[in-house]
VOGU-3710 file (C-alpha; in Angstrom, 3 decimals, decimal comma):
1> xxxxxxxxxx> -12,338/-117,291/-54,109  -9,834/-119,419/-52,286  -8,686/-118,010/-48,910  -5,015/-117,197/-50,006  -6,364/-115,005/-53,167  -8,682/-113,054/-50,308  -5,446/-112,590/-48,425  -3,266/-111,260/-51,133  -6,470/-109,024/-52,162  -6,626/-107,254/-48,625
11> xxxxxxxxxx> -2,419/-107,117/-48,002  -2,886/-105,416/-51,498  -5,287/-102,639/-50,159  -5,123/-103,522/-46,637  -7,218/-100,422/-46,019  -9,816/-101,309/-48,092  -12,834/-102,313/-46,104  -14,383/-104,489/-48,694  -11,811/-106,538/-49,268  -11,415/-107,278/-45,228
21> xxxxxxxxxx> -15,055/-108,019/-45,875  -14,552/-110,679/-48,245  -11,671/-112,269/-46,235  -13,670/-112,932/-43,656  -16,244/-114,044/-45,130  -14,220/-116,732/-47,639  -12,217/-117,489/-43,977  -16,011/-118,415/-42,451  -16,801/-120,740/-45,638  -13,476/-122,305/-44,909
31> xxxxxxxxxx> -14,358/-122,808/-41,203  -11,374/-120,873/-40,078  -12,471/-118,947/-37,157  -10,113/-116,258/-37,853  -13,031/-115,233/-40,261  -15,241/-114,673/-37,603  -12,812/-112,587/-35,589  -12,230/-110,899/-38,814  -15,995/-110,028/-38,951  -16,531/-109,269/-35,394
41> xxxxxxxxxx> -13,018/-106,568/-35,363  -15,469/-105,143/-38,662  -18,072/-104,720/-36,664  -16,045/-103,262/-33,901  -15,117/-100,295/-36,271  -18,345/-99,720/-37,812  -19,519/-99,069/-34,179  -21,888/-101,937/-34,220  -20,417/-103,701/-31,277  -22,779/-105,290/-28,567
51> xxxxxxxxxx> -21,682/-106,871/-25,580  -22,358/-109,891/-27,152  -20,194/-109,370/-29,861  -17,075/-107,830/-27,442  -17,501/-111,463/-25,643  -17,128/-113,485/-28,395  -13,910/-111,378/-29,899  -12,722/-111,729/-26,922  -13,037/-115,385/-26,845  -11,441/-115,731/-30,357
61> xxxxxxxxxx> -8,031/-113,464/-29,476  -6,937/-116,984/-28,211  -7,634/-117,927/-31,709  -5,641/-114,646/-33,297  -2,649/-115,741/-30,614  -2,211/-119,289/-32,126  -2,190/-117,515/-35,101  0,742/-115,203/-34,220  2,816/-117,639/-32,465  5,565/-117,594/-31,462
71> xxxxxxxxxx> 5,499/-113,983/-33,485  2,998/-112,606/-30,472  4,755/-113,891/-27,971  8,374/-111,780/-29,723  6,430/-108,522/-30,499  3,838/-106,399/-29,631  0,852/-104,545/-31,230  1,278/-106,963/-34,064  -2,367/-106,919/-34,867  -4,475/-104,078/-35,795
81> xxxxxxxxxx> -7,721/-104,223/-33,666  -9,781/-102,382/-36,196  -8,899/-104,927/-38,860  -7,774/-107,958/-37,262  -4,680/-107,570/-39,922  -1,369/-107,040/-38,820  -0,082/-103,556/-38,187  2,469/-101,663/-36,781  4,815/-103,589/-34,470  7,240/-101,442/-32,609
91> xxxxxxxxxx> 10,720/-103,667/-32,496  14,298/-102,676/-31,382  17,264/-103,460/-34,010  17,473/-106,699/-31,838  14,145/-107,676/-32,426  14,122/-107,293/-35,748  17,506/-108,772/-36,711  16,577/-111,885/-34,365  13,044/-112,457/-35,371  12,191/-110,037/-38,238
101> xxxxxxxxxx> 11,625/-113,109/-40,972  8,627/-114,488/-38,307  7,000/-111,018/-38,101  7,338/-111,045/-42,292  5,389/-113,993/-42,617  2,376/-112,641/-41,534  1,788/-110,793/-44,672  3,153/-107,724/-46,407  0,929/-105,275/-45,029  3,126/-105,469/-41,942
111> xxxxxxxxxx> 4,667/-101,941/-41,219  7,661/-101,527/-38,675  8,322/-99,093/-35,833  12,126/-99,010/-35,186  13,077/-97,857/-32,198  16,096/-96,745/-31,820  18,808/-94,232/-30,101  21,738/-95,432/-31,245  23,259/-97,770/-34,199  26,380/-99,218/-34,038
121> xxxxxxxxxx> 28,196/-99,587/-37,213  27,905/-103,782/-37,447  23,930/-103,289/-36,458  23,741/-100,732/-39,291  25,397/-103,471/-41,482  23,028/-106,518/-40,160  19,853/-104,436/-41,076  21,265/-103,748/-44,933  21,360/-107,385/-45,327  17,811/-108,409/-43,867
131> xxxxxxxxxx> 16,560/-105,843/-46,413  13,456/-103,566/-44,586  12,389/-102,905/-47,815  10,010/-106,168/-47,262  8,152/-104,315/-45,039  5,151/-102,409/-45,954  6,741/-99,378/-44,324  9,168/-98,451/-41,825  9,179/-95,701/-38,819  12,156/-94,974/-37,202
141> xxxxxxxxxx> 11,662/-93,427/-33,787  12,507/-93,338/-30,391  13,652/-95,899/-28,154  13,599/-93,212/-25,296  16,796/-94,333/-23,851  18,111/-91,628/-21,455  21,639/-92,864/-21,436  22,034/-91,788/-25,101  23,416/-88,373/-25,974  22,323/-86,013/-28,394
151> xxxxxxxxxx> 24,982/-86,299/-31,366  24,032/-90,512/-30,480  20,405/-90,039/-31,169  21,001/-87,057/-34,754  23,025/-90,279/-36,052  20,456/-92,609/-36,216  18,816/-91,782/-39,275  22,432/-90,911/-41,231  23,808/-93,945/-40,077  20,502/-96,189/-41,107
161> xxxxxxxxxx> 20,607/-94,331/-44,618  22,298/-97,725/-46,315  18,814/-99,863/-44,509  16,988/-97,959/-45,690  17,552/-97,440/-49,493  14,831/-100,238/-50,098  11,994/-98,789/-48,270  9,150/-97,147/-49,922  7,416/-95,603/-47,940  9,576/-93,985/-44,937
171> xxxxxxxxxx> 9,085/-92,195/-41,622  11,702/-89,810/-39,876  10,483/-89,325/-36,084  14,444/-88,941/-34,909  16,026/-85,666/-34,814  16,845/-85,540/-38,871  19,108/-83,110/-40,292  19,485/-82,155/-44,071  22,769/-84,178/-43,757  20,822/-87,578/-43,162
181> xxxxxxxxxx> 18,191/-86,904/-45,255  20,568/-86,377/-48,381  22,223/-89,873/-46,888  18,721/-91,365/-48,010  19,151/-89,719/-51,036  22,478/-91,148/-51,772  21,395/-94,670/-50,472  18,642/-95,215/-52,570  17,677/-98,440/-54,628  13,938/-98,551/-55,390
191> xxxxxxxxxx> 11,833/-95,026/-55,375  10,863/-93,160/-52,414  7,010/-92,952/-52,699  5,946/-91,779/-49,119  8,244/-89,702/-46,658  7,350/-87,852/-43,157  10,328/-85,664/-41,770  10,093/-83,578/-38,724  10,194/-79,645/-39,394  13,618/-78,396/-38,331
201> xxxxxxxxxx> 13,816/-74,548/-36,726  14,459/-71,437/-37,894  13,028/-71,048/-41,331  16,550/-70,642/-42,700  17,059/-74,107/-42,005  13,516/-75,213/-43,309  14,442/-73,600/-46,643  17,863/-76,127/-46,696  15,698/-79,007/-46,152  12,985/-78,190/-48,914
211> xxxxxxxxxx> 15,571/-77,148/-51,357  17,127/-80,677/-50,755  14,173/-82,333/-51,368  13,107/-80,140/-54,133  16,308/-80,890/-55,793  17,318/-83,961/-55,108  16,581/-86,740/-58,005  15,930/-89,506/-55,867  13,049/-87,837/-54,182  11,482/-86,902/-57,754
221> xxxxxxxxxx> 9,524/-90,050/-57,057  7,850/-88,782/-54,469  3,831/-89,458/-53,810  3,063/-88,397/-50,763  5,329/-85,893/-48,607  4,353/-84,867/-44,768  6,539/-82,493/-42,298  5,367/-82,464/-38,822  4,983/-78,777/-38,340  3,774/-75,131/-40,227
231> xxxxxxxxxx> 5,528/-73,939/-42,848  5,552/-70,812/-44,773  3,509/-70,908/-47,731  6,582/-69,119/-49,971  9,192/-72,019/-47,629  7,108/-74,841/-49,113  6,761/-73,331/-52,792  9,552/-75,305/-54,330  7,918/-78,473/-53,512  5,117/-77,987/-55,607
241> xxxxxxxxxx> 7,421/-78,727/-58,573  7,524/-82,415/-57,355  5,826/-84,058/-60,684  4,209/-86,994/-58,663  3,135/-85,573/-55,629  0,178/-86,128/-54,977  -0,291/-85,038/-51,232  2,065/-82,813/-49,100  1,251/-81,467/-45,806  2,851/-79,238/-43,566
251> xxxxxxxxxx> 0,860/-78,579/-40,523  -2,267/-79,088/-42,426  -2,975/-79,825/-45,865  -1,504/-78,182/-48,820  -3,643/-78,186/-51,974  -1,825/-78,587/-54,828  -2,713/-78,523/-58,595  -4,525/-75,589/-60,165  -7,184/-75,173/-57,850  -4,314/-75,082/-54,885
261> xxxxxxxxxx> -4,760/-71,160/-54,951  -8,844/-70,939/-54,727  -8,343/-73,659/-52,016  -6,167/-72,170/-50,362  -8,017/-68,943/-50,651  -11,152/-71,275/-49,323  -9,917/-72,824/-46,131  -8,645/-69,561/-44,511  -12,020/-67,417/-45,769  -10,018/-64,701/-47,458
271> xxxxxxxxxx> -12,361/-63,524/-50,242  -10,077/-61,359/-52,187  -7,817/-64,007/-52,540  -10,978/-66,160/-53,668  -12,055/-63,735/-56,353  -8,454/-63,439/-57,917  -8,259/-66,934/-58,244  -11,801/-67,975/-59,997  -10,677/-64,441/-62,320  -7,241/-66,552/-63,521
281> xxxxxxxxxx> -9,950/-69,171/-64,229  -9,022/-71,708/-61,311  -11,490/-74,613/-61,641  -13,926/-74,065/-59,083  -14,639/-77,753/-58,436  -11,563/-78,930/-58,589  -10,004/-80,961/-56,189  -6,737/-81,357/-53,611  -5,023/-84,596/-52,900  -8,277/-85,563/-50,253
291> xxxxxxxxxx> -10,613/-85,116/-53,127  -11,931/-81,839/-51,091  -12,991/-79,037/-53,247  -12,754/-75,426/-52,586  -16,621/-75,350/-51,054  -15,961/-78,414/-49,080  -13,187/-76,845/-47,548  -15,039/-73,146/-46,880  -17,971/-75,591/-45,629  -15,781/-77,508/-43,232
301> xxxxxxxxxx> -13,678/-74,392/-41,454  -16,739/-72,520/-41,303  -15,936/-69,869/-43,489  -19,304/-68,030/-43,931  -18,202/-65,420/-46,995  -15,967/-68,083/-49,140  -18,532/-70,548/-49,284  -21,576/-68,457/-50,380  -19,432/-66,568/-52,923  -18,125/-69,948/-53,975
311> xxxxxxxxxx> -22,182/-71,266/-54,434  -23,060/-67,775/-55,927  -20,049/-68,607/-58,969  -21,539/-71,854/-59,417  -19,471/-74,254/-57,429  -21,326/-78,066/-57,590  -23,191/-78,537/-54,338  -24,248/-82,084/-55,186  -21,176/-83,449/-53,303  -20,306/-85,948/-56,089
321> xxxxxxxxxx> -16,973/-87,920/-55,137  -16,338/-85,669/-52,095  -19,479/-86,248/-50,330  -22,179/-83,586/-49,568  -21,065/-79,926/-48,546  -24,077/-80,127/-45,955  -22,479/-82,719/-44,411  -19,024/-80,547/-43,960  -21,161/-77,879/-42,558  -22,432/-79,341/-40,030
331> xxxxxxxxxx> -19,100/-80,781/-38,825  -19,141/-78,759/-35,735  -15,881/-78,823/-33,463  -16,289/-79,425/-29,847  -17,471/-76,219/-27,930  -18,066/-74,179/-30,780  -19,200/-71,145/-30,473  -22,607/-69,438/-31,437  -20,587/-67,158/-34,050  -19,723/-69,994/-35,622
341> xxxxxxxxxx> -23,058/-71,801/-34,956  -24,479/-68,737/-36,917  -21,523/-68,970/-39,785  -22,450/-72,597/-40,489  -26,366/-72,562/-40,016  -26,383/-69,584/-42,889  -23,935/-71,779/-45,151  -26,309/-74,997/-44,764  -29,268/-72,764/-45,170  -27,947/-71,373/-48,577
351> xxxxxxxxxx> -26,744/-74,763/-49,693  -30,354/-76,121/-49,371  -31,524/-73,235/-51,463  -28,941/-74,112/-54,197  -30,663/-77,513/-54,024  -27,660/-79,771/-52,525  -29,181/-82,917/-51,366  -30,130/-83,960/-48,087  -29,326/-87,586/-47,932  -25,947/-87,447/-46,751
361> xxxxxxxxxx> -24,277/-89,529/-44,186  -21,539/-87,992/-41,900  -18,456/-89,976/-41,315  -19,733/-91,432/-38,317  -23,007/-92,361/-39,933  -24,837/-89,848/-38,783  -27,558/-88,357/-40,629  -28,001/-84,487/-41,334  -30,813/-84,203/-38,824  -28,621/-85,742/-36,058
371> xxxxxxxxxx> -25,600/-83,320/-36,251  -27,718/-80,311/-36,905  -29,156/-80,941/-33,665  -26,000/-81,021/-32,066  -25,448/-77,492/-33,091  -27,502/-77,052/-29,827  -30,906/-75,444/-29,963  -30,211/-71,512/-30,311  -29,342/-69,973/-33,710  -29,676/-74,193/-35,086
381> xxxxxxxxxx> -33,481/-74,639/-33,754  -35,419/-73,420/-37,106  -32,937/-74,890/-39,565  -33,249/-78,617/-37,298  -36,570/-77,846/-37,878  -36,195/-77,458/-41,827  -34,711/-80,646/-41,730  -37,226/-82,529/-39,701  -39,733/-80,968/-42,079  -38,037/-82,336/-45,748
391> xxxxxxxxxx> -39,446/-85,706/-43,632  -35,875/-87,733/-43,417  -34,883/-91,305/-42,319  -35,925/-90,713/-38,639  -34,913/-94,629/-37,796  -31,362/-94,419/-39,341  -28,780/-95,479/-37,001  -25,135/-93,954/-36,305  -21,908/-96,367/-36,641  -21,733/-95,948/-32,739
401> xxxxxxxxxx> -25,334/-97,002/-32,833  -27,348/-94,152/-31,678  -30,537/-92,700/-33,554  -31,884/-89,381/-33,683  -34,140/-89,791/-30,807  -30,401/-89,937/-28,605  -29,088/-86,738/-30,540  -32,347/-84,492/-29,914  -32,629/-85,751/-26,037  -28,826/-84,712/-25,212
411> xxxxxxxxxx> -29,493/-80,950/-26,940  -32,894/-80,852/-25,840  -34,779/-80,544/-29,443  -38,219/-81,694/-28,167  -40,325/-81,327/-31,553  -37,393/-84,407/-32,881  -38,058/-86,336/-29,816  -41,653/-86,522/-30,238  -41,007/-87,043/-34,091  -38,803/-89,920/-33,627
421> xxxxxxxxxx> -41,340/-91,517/-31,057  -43,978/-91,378/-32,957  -42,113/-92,963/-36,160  -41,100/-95,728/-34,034  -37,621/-95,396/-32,976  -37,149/-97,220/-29,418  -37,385/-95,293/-26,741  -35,045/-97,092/-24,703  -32,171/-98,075/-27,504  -29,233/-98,137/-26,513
431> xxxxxxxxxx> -25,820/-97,311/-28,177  -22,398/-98,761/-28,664  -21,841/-97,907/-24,920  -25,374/-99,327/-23,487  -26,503/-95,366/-23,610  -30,205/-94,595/-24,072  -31,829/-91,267/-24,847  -32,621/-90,550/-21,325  -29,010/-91,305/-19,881  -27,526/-88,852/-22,553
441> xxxxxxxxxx> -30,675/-85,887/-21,694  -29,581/-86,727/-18,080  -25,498/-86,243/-18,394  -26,512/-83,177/-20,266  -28,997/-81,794/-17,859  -32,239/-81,223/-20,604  -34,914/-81,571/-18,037  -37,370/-80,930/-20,592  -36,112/-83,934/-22,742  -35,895/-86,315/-19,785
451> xxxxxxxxxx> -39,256/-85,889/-18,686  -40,939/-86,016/-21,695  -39,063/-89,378/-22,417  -40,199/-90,716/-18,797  -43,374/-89,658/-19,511  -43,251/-91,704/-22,870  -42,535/-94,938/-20,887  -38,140/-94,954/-20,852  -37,053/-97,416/-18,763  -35,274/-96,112/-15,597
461> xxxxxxxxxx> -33,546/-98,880/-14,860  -31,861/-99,819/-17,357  -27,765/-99,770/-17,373  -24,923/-98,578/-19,887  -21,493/-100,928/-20,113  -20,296/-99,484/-16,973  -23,227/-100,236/-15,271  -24,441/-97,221/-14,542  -28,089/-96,111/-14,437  -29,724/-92,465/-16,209
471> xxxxxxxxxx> -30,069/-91,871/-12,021  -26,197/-92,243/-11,947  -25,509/-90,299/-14,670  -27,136/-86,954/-14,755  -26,133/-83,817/-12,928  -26,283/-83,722/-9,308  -27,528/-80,164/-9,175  -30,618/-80,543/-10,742  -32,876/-82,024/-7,964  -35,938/-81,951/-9,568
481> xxxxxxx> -34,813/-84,141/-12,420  -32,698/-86,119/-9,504  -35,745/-87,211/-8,045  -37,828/-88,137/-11,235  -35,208/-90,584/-12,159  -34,886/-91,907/-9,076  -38,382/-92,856/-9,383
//
């Protein structure tokens, strides 16, 4: 594959990781080092980032700045750091009417922030000729100028209707009244695929704007529809009449399709609601627009009652295309509670009993046995120890580059600690940030964890990115475990 084919491959699907994969790659075979910066910004976002690595990208940005000149030296944020492929770039109607052709020419996955208060009729104008409809997407937003007034900055979108008619996919984050947004409408030249409007106040007003965009031709071509804020389920019916919308969301996400109802019914736990809808023969594993079924959804918000009714009428616990619903269980928010700690322990428990595999990766690649442990060691203890029993990958390794042997020391799950020793995992690994097991049982204060690991042989000495120690680290209040580090 020649290196201009990779490129038109990944500004195709610019978020497809396999496809940065082999651009890289074909750029390294070429001897370009922008392949290797490529690979190392891969790397970066998998989480498997060593200091080594960080030195060396940052070596190469002076590669990546040729690159973009004299385009870096015009914009800014014109590279993704994830990807290494250009991104957003935020650019005032100056910018973009001066040096919009340069920023083009780095590919069309190239999206555009607009900032902007106010447009003057002749600027308006300008940007109708460049045509922004070359751009992957544009965002029109705040310029945050304080000397514009009100009725300057609720004209912006009306008055950048006519620039817009060739854009694709389009974002509103100015004020935006139903007035503007049926400008669009009347402005149009190629079909509206993607559109994200913020949610005007009261609800009388929300019901104009959906009725506009429910009615409206030119927005029939509609894909993908957000609005920045909660809407009424009965506000937001009309929209579900859209024939190619595939994904609306209002707040959250709005299943839509026939299973919308027992989705619906899923995420919030309401059971009666559930029953109706498998009763009007709602497909029980169908999907929404995030390829979520009703389970994974009752799996992920924790709702106890909707996901074992949903496995008792049959629902596919395999996962297949949405991943596992074990996985979704044990997506724990930050400081959960033990209620829910309870509510998702029972909902794994019953999933293992309906036979839904246990091979599943989280999406920060961790395994089952690592978040289950970080359900803490209370109501979680005997099913971490169900999972440490069906004898799992105990030297798998997280995108952020911690093993098991890091999750059990920080909550303290002592029969995983001495599993993971004893299959080999190294005691002193350390993650993405240079943190071992001990420096994570230390922050967290598991005594019991940090002396077992010292008494395994864990270095003491040994530092995280920032230089700092397990000593520096843990909790000052604990004295005995201050002076067992300290050594």
């Amino acid at each position: 594959m020649t290196p201009e084919h990779a490129w038109k491959q990944v500004f195709a699907t610019p978020n497809d990781r396999a496809a940065r994969k082999v651009l890289a790659d074909t750029l390294l075979e070429a001897g370009d080092p922008f392949g290797e910066y490529m690979s190392l910004c891969l790397r970066v976002s998998e989480g498997n980032d060593s200091k080594a690595a960080a030195d060396r990208r940052r070596e190469l940005q002076a590669v990546r700045d040729a690159r973009l000149e004299p385009v870096a030296a015009f914009f800014s944020q014109c590279l993704d750091d994830e990807s290494g492929l250009p991104g957003e770039v935020t650019s005032s109607i100056e910018q973009v009417l001066e040096g919009g052709d340069r920023l083009l020419a780095l590919g069309p996955s190239v999206r555009l922030r607009l900032a902007a208060d106010r447009v003057t009729a002749a600027q308006a104008s300008a940007l109708t000729a460049f045509d922004l409809g070359r751009f992957a997407g544009v965002r029109v937003e705040s310029a945050y100028d304080q000397r514009a007034t009100e009725a300057q900055q609720a004209a912006v979108v009306e008055r950048l209707a006519p620039a817009l008619g060739t854009v694709r996919r389009l974002t509103l984050y100015q004020p935006t009244s139903t007035r503007a947004l049926a400008a669009i409408a009347r402005y149009r030249q190629v079909a509206l695929l993607e559109l994200w409007v913020p949610r005007p106040d009261p609800e009388p007003l929300q019901r104009e704007l959906v009725d506009l965009l429910a009615r409206e031709p030119e927005f029939q071509s509609l894909e993908a529809l957000y609005l920045s804020g909660r809407m009424a389920k009965r506000v937001l019916a009309p929209l579900r009449a859209l024939p190619k919308l595939k994904e609306l969301w209002a707040g959250e996400s709005i299943a839509l399709g026939s299973a919308s109802k027992l989705i619906d019914a899923a995420k919030t736990g309401k059971l009666p609601a559930l029953r109706k809808a498998l009763a009007d023969g709602a497909p029980i594993d169908g999907t929404d627009e995030t390829g979520w079924t009703a389970l994974h959804w009752a799996c992920s918000n924790a709702r106890r009652e909707a996901a074992l009714a949903l496995i008792k009428a049959g629902a596919d616990v395999s996962g297949k295309g949405g991943g596992s619903p074990i996985n979704f269980a044990l997506e724990a928010r930050f400081n959960i509670t033990q209620r829910e700690v309870s509510d998702r322990v029972a909902v794994v428990r019953a999933l293992m009993k309906a036979g839904s595999p246990l091979t599943g990766l989280g999406h920060d690649g961790a395994t089952l046995l690592m978040k289950a442990c970080e359900l803490g060691r209370g109501k979680a203890g005997d099913l971490v120890k169900a999972l440490l029993a069906a004898k799992p990958d105990l030297k798998a390794v997280s995108r952020n580059g911690r093993t098991v042997l890091h999750w059990a020391a920080e909550y303290g799950h002592l029969d995983v600690v001495r599993a993971a020793l004893k299959a080999g995992v190294g005691i002193d690994e350390q993650d993405a940030d240079g943190l071992t097991a001990l420096h994570l049982a230390a922050a967290e204060g598991q005594r019991a964890s940090a002396f077992l690991l010292l008494d395994e042989g864990a270095s003491r000495t040994l530092t995280t990115q920032r230089g700092q120690t397990a000593f520096d680290v843990s909790r000052r209040t604990d004295k005995v475990m201050l002076k067992r580090l300290k050594g």
